[in-house]
Structures are given as C-alpha cells and as structure tokens.
NUVEX-749008 format. One line per 5 residues: number of its first residue (from 0); their letters; for each residue x, y, z of C-alpha. Coordinates in steps of 0.2 Angstrom, whole numbers, padded with zeros to 4 digits. Last residue first. Layout:
BEGIN
NUM = a = X Y Z ~ ...
This chain:
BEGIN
363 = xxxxx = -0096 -0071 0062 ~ -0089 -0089 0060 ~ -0073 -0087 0057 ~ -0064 -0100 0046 ~ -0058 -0088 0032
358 = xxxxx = -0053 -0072 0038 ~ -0043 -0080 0059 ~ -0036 -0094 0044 ~ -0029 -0079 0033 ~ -0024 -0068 0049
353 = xxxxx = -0014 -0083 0056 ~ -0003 -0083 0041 ~ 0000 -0066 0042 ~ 0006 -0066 0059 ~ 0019 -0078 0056
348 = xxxxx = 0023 -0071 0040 ~ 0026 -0055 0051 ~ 0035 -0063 0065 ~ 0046 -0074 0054 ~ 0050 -0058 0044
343 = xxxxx = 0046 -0059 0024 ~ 0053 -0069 0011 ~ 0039 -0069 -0002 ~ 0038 -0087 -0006 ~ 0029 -0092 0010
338 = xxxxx = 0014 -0078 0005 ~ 0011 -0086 -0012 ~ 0007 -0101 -0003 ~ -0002 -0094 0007 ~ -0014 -0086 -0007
333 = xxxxx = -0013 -0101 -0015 ~ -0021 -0112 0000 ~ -0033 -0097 0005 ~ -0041 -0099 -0015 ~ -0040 -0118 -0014
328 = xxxxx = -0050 -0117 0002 ~ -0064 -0106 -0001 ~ -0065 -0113 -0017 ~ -0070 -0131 -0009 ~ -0080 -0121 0005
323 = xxxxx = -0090 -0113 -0012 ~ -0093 -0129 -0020 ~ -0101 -0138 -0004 ~ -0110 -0125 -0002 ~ -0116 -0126 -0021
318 = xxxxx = -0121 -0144 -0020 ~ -0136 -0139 -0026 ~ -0146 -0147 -0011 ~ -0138 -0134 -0003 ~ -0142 -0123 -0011
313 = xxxxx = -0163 -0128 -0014 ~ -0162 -0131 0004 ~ -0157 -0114 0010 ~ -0172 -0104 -0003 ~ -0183 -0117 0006
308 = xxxxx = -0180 -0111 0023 ~ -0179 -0094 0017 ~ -0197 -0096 0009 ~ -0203 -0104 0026 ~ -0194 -0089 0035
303 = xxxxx = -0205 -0077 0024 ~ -0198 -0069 0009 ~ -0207 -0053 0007 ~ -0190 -0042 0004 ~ -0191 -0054 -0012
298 = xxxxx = -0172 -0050 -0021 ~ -0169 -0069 -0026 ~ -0184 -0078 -0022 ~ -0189 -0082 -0042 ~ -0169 -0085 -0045
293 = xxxxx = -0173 -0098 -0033 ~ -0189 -0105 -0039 ~ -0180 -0106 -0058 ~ -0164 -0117 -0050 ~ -0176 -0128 -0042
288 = xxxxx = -0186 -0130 -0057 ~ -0170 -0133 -0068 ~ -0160 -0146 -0055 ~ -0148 -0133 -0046 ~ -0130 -0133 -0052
283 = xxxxx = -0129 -0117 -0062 ~ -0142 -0108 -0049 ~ -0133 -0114 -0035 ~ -0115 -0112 -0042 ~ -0122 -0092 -0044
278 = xxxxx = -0129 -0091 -0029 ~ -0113 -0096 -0019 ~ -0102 -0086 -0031 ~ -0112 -0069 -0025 ~ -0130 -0062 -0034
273 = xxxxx = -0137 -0055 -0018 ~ -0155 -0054 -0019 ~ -0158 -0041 -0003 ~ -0170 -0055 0003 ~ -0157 -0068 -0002
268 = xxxxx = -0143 -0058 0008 ~ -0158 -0054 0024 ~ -0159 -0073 0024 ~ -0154 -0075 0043 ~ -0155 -0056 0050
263 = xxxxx = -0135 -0048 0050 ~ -0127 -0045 0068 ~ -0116 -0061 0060 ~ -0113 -0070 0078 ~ -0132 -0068 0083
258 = xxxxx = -0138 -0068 0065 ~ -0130 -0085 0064 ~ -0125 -0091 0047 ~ -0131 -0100 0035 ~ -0136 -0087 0020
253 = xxxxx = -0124 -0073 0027 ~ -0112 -0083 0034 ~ -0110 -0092 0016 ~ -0107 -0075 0006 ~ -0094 -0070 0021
248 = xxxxx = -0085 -0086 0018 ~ -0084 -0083 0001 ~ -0079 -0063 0005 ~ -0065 -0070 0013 ~ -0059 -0083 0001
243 = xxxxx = -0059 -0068 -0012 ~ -0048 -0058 0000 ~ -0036 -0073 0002 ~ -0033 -0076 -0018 ~ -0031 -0058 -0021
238 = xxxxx = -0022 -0053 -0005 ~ -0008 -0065 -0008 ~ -0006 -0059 -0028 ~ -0004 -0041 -0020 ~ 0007 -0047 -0008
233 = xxxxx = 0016 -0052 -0022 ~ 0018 -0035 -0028 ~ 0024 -0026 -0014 ~ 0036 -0040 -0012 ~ 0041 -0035 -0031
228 = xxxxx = 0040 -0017 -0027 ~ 0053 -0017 -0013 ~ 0048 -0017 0005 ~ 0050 -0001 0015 ~ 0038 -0003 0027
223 = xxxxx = 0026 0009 0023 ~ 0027 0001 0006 ~ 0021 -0017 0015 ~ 0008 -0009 0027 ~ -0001 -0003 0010
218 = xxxxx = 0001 -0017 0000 ~ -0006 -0028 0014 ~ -0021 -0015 0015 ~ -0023 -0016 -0002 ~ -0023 -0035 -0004
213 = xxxxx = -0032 -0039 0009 ~ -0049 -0032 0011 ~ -0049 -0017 -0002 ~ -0046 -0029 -0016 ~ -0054 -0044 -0011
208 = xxxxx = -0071 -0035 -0006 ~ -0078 -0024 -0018 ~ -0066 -0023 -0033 ~ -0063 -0043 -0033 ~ -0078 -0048 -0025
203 = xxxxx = -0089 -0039 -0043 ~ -0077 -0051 -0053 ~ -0079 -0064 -0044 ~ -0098 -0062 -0047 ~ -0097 -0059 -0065
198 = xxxxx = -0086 -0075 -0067 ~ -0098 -0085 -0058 ~ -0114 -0077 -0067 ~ -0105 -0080 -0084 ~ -0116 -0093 -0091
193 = xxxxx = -0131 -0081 -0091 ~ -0132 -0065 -0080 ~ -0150 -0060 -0087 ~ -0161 -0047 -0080 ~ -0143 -0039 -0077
188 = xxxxx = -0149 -0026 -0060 ~ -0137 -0035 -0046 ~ -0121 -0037 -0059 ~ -0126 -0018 -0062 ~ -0127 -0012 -0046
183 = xxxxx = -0112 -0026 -0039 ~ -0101 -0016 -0053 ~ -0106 0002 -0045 ~ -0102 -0004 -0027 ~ -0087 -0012 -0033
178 = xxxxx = -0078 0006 -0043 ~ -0083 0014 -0025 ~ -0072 0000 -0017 ~ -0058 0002 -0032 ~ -0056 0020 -0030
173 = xxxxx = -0054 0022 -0011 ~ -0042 0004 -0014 ~ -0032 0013 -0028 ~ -0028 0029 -0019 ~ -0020 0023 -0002
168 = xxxxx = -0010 0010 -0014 ~ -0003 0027 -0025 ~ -0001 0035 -0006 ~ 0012 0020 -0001 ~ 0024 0024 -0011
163 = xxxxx = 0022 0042 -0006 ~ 0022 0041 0013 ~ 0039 0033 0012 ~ 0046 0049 0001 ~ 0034 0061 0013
158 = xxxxx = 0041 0055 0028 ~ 0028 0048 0038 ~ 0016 0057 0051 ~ 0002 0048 0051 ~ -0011 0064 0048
153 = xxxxx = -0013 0059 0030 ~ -0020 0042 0034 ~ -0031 0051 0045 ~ -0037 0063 0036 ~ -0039 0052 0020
148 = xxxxx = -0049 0041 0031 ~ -0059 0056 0038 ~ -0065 0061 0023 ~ -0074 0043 0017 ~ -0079 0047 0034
143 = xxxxx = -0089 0061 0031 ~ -0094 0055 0013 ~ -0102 0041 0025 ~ -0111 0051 0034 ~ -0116 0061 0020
138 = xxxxx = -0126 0046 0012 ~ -0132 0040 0029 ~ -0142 0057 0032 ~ -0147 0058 0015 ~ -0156 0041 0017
133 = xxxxx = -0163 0043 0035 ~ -0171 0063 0029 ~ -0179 0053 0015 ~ -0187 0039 0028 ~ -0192 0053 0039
128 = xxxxx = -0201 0062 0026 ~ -0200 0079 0028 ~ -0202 0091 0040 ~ -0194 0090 0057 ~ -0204 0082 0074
123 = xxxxx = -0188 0078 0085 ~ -0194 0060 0085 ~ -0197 0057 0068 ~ -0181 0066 0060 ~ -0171 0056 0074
118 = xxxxx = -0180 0040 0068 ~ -0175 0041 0051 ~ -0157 0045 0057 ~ -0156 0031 0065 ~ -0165 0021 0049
113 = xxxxx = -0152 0029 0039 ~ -0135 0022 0050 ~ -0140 0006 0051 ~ -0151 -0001 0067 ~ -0141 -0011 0078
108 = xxxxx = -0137 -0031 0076 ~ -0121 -0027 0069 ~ -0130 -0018 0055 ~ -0148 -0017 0055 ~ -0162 -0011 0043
103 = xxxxx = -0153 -0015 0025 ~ -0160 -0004 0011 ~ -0146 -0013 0001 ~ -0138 0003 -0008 ~ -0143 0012 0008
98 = xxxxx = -0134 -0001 0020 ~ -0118 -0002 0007 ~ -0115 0017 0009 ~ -0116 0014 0027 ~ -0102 -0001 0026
93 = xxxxx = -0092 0008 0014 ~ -0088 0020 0026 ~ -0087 0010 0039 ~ -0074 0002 0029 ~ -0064 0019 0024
88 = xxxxx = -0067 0024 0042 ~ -0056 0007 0046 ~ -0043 0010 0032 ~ -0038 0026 0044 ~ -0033 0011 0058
83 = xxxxx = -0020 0007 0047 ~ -0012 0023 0044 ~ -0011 0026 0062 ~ -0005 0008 0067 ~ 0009 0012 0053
78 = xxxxx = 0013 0030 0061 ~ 0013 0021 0079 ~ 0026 0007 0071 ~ 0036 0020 0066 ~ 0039 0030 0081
73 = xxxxx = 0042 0016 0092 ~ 0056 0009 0080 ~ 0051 -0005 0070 ~ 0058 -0026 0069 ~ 0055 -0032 0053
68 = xxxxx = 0051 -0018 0041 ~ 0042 -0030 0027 ~ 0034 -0042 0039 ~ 0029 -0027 0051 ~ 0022 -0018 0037
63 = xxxxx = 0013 -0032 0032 ~ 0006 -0036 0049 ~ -0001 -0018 0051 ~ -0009 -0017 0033 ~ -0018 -0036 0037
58 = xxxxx = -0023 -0031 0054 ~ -0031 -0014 0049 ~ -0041 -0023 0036 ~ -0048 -0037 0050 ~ -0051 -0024 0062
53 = xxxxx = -0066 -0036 0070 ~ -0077 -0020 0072 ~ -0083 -0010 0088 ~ -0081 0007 0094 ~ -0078 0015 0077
48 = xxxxx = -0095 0016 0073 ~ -0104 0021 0089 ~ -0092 0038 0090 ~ -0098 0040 0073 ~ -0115 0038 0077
43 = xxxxx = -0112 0051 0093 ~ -0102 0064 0079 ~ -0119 0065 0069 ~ -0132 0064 0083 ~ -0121 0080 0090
38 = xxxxx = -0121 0087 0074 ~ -0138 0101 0079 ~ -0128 0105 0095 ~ -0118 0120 0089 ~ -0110 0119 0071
33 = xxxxx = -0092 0123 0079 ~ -0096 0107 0090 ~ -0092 0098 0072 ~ -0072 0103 0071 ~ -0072 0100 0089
28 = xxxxx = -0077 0084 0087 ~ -0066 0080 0074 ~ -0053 0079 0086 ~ -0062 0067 0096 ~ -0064 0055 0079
23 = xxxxx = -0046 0054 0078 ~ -0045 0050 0097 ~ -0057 0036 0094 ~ -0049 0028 0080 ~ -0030 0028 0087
18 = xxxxx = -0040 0018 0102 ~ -0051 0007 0093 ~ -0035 0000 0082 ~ -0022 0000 0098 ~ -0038 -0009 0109
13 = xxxxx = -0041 -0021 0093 ~ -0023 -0027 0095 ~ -0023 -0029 0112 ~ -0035 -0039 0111 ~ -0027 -0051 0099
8 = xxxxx = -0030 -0050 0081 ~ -0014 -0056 0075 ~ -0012 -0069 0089 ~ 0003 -0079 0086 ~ 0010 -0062 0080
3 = xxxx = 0010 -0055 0098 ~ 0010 -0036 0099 ~ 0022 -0022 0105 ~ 0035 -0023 0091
C-alpha cells in the first residue's frame, strides 16, 4: 500500500488521482486531434477539469478496497486507483450538467463550462447565439465524460469475475446521479412542498449526493476488493448516513461559506433557490412572516447582498443551522458506527474514518 491511511487525502493521494486522470485524458486526445484543431477548446476544458478537485469520491472507493483486500499486490492496487479515479469524470460530469441545470456562472471560482464556451463562440465570431452555443457545448461536454468514466473504469484491467461484482455498483451510481438531477427538478419546480419539504429534500440528497458520494464508491472499492456482500452491504448503510452529512455540510457552505474556499459566489444557492434540509428547517422553523420572505427570495437571480444578508438572518434566526449541524453529526456518528461493526483492515478503517471527519468538517 503506497499511501498513508492517517492522511486519506494526502497529497500524494491527489497526485495518484490527478495523475491516472490526466493520462486518460491524453489518450483521448488523440481520439479528438482526429477532428483537426476545431476540439482543441474541447480536450483543453477537460484537461482544466481534472486538474483540480478534492478527490473525495475516488478516496472513499480506494479506501474501501484497501479495507476489504488488506494489504494489495502492485498490480491490483493500480487497477483499484484506476477504477476510482474514473468516478472522478463521472463527478465532473455531474458537475457541468449541474451548472446548466442551475445557470450557474462559476465553478471553482472559474467560469463554468457553458459560459467558456459562450465566450469561445463570441470571440471566434460563429453564428448563433453565444449563450445557446455555451449551453449545447456544456451539455456534450459532459456526455463526453459521462463516456470517459465508463472507459476508464472498463479500461482497469481487472479479471472479469472481480470486475463483475463491482460493474452492478458501477451501474447503479451512473443511474442514480442522473435519477437526482431529475428528482432536484421536480422537488425544485413543486409550487407547494408542504410538510414534507425535509423528507423531499433527503430524499433528493440521497440520489444526488449520498449515494454517488460514498456509498457507491465505497461499495465499489469494497467488491473490487473481494469483500463479501454483507460487508458490501454495510458499507452501503456507512455511505448513506455519511454522504447525507456530506451534502449538509455542502448545503451550509454554500449559504455561510467563503466563496474564496468554496470557488461558489456567497448566496449563489439562495439565488439558484435550492430547496435542501437547511431551507426546509428554516422555512418549518421560521416565525410565519419570516418564513414567507424567504420562500419569497428563494430562486431571485436579483437578490442583492442586502437580500442575501437578510435571506442569512432569517436562517439562522430559524434555528435551522443550528438543526442542520445537529444532523450533521448524528448522521456521521451512525454511519461510523456502522463502519466499526464491519470488520475491515486497521489501515482501511483507519482511513475511512478520517475521510468521514476530512467530508463533514471541511470548510470548502
């Protein structure tokens, strides 16, 4: 095992991840060149994309399979890295997908992938509406790499038996994050969520982040490394409770955190209206006239920073931060202790462990 399970995300870690990434997508780049210099743009955003990232998917799907396999051969552990690094372009995917759905203008503090290509179109004088032209671009982008997870993944090199317990989890989690972009539409567009706005929302986190977050990926690492389908299944139940603590945290940052550290403009979820657990303990918790201002806000791309101001006081005057750290916690303590019962390596429990607090505590 050539990294250090005190430190799951460690450096080196990232290096391994960016590194299988960026020689996948120099294969590809012959594949484009084929085209002539009209792709370029294409393969350079690409390129861009799986430079950075926190690796947080590729970490759980790695760790597992450490914690199921113990101690891998060479070989092995470079087909797991492989295979988890693919869950990387599956995540960019849904990331650029996610920008158009959301009409966001930046991620990770750059431009997102349709207003570059919006600005391509402009500058290189085409015909069309440039704003169009940015949409279909990003829509193809990430049907691009959508493509290029399941290359990759396929490309690991496994035996087919091991490659096929893992290839029913492979197919779930590309299923289950397109099946969450089309609940978060209709849990978005309900004119009235009514009592059940918490319920809808977890429901909408489980497809679109929980489940394609953790407990896929850990499912994933875990059949590749040979675990049986009771451990597989409880680090199904681990994933659940810690992807949901993930995205809570995630629903926080993007209301309180710091664009700086987030990459994502203060109030850009409120802008976007974002109906997550936060909003929904807000709106349940607020006094009446506070609780009708906000759900007035929700969705306002004209929100100044005096309605964002406001927007953040009515919350937390709502109690609902406080409500939300409070799940945040009871969901990370059950999915660790679900995690202790399973009987896994030292190194790879270890590991896993410290990936739940690195999910849940970070600040960006």
């Amino acid at each position: 095992m050539r990294f250090n399970p005190d430190q799951p995300l460690g450096p080196d870690f990232r290096d391994a991840i960016r590194g299988a990434l960026t020689s996948f997508v120099e294969t590809q780049r012959d594949l484009l060149a084929e085209a002539g210099p009209r792709l370029d743009g294409v393969w350079r955003h690409c390129a861009q994309l799986v430079a950075g990232g926190k690796r947080v998917r590729p970490a759980f799907c790695y760790w597992s399979f450490v914690a199921a396999s113990g101690s891998p051969n060479e070989e092995d552990d470079e087909r797991a890295l492989t295979v988890a690094a693919s869950l990387d372009l599956l995540h960019l995917a849904a990331l650029v997908h996610d920008d158009v759905i959301d009409a966001s203008d930046t991620r990770r503090g750059v431009p997102s992938a349709h207003r570059l290509f919006a600005a391509e179109h402009a500058a290189a004088g085409r015909l069309g509406d440039p704003d169009q032209a940015g949409l279909a671009g990003a829509i193809l982008l990430g049907d691009l790499l959508m493509s290029w997870s399941v290359a990759m993944a396929g490309r690991s090199g496994w035996k087919p038996s091991r490659m096929r317990r893992a290839q029913a989890y492979l197919d779930a989690v590309r299923s289950e994050v397109v099946a969450g972009q089309f609940l978060d539409l209709i849990h978005q567009a309900d004119p009235e969520p009514g009592d059940d706005f918490v319920a809808a929302s977890t429901l909408v986190m489980d497809f679109k982040t929980s489940r394609y977050t953790v407990a896929r990926p850990a499912q994933i690492g875990a059949a590749l490394g040979g675990a049986d389908d009771a451990t597989i299944d409880g680090l199904g139940r681990f994933g659940a409770h810690v992807g949901r603590a993930y995205q809570m945290r995630d629903d926080l940052l993007g209301v309180f955190g710091d664009a700086e550290v987030t990459g994502k403009p203060v109030g850009g979820d409120l802008r976007e209206g974002k109906r997550t657990v936060l909003i929904g303990y807000a709106l349940r918790d607020a006094e009446p006239a506070q609780a009708q201002r906000l759900a007035a806000m929700l969705g306002d791309p004209t929100l100044t920073e005096a309605d964002i101001t406001e927007a953040k006081a009515i919350i937390q005057g709502s109690g609902a931060v406080e409500a939300t750290e409070r799940m945040i916690v009871a969901e990370a303590s059950a999915g660790e202790r679900h995690l202790s019962r399973l009987g896994l390596t030292g190194e790879g429990t270890a590991a896993l462990a410290a990936l739940v607090h690195a999910a849940v505590e970070r600040t960006g």
